[in-house]
C-alpha positions, 0 to 999 in steps of 0.5 A, spaced: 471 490 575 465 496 576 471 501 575 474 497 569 466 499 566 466 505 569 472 507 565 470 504 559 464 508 558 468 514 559 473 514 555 467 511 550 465 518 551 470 522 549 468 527 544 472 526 538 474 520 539 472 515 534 469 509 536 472 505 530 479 506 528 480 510 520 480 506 515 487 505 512 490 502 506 494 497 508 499 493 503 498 487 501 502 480 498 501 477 491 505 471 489 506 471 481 504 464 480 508 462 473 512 468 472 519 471 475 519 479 476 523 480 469 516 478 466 512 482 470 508 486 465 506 481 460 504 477 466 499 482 469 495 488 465 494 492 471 502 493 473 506 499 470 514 498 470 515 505 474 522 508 471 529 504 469 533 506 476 527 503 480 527 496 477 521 491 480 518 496 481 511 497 478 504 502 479 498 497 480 491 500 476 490 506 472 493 511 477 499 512 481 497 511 487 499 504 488 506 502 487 509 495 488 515 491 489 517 484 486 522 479 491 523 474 487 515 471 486 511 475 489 509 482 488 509 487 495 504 492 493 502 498 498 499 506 496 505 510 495 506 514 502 506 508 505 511 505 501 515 510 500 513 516 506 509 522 505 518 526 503 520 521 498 513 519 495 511 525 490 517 525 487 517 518 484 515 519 476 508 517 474 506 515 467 499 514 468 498 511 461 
């Protein structure tokens, strides 16, 4: 048990090793009480519709770096690099209006 502790308080002394894990934005689900995913948009203000070759896919927020998927009566949102990767996502059209 005493090396157990010992190993502990080594490796919390680590130079550069973070003793809390980074902050990462994670995905998350939200069911559309009342609506299906044709009528997203007029349902919710904050979804944007991506482009016609991506259907259920919409842009949450103002910007472009929240994108989400609709599965029947939920909505998948997650950022974009995770979503997509980081090789696919900035080719992805934005219209941040």
């Amino acid at each position: 048990m005493k090396m157990l502790w010992v190993l502990l308080l080594v490796l919390s002394s680590v130079p550069g090793a973070p003793a809390v894990p980074a902050q990462r934005h994670s995905c998350h689900k939200r069911l559309l009480r009342e609506h299906g995913c044709h009528s997203v948009p007029a349902g919710t203000d904050s979804l944007r519709h991506v482009h016609d070759a991506l259907p259920h896919h919409f842009w949450e927020g103002k910007g472009c770096q929240v994108i989400c998927y609709c599965n029947l009566n939920e909505l998948l949102c997650c950022p974009k690099d995770i979503f997509f990767g980081p090789k696919i996502s900035f080719v992805i059209p934005c219209n941040s209006q």
